[in-house]
C-alpha positions in Angstrom: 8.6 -55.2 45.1 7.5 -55.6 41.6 4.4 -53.8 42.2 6.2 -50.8 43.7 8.8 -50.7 41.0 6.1 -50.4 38.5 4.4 -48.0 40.2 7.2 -46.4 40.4 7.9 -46.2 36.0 4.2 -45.6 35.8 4.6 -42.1 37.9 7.7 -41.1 35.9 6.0 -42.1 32.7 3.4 -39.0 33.8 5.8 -36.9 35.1 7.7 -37.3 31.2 4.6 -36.7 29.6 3.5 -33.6 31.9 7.4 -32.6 30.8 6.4 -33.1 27.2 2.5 -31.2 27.0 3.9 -28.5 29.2 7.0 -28.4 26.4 4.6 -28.7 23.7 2.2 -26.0 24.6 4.9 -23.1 25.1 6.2 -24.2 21.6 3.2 -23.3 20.1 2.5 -20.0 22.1 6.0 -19.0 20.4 4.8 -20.6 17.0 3.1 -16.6 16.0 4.9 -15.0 13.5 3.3 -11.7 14.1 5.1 -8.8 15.6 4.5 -6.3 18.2 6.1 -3.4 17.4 6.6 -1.2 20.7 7.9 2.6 20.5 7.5 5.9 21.9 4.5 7.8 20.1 6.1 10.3 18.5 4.2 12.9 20.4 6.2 11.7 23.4 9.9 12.3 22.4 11.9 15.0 23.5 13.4 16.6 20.2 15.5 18.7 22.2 18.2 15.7 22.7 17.7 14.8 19.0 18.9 17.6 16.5 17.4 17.6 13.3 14.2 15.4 14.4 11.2 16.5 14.9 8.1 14.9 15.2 7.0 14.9 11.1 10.2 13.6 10.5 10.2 10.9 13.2 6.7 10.0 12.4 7.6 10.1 8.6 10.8 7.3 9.7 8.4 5.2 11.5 5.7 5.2 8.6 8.5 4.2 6.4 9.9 1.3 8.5 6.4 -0.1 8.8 5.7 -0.2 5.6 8.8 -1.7 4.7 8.3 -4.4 7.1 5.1 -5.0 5.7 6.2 -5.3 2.3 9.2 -7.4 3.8 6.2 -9.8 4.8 6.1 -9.2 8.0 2.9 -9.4 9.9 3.1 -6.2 12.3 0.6 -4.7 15.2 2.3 -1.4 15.9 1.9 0.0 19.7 3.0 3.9 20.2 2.9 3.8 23.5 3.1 7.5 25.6 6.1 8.1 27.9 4.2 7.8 31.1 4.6 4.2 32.1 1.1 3.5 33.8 -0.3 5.5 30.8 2.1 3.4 28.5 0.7 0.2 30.1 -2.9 0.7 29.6 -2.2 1.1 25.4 0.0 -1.8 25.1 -2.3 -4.3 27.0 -5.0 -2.9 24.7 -2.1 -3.2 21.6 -1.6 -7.1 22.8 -5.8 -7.7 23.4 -6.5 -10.9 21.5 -3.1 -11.2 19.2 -0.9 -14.0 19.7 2.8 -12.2 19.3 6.3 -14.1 18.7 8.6 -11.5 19.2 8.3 -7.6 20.3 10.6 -5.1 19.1 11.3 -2.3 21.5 12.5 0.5 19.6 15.5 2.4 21.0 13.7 5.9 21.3 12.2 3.8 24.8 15.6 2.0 25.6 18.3 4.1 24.8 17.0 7.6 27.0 17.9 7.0 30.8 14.9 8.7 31.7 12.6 6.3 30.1 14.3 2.8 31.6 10.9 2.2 34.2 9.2 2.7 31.1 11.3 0.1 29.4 11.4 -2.3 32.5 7.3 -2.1 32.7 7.0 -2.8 28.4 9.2 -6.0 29.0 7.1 -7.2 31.9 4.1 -6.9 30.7 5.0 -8.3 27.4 5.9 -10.8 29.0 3.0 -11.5 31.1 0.4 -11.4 28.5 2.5 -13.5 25.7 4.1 -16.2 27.5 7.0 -17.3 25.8 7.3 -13.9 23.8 11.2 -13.5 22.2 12.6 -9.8 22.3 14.3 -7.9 19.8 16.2 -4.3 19.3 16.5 -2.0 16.9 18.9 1.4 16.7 16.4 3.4 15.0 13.3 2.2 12.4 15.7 1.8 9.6 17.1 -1.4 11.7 14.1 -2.6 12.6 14.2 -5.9 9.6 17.4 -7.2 10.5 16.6 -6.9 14.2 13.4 -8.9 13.8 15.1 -11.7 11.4 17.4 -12.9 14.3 14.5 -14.1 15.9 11.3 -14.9 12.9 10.8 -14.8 9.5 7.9 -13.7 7.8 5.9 -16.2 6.2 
């Protein structure tokens, strides 16, 4: 009986530390503070639901919010993705190729039009899929994009 009952605290001993490395390893895949910064290229809106923005001026906002992130001390990979979700696949797996990510922003120009919400399902999931433990975050246009990003990191 003895024998059994410590065979028995040995095998739970594992199975706590299997808990813990497993726990410990998707800690650090969230550890990144670099951001992946997901939008529509601005080549891909439609400026016809959007008067008084055209495509200088959108790309001009965008500029702008980057830098400001940037200078905020954010470390940022920007992905302008096309509106075509297979199309927009293909540039954010290349986007994502060898970074380590802890949160994606998903700017609202891809969440907010009803039209684009396969495009939005497909950037979560593959976010997902190639950084595990990734956090999400969303902005209401590039202005917005610092205080959506500081609910989830801080820039180093």
């Amino acid at each position: 009986m003895r024998t059994g009952a410590l065979l028995a605290a040995v095998l739970a001993g594992l199975g706590i530390i299997g808990y813990l490395l497993r726990t410990e390893n998707a800690v650090a895949q969230q550890h990144s503070d670099t951001v992946l910064s997901i939008g529509l290229h601005p080549g891909a809106v439609d400026y016809t639901r959007y008067p008084g923005l055209d495509q200088a001026t959108l790309t001009a906002r965008i500029a702008a919010g980057e830098a400001a992130l940037r200078d905020a001390g954010f470390d940022l990979v920007s992905c302008q993705v096309p509106a075509d979700p297979d199309a927009a696949e293909s540039v954010l797996r290349e986007c994502v190729a060898g970074g380590d990510f802890g949160v994606a922003m998903i700017g609202a120009g891809v969440r907010m039009a009803p039209e684009h919400t396969l495009l939005f399902e497909r950037l979560i999931n593959v976010a997902a899929e190639l950084a595990p433990g990734i956090r999400f975050c969303f902005n209401t246009s590039p202005e917005t994009t610092i205080d959506a990003l500081r609910r989830w990191v801080r820039p180093s």
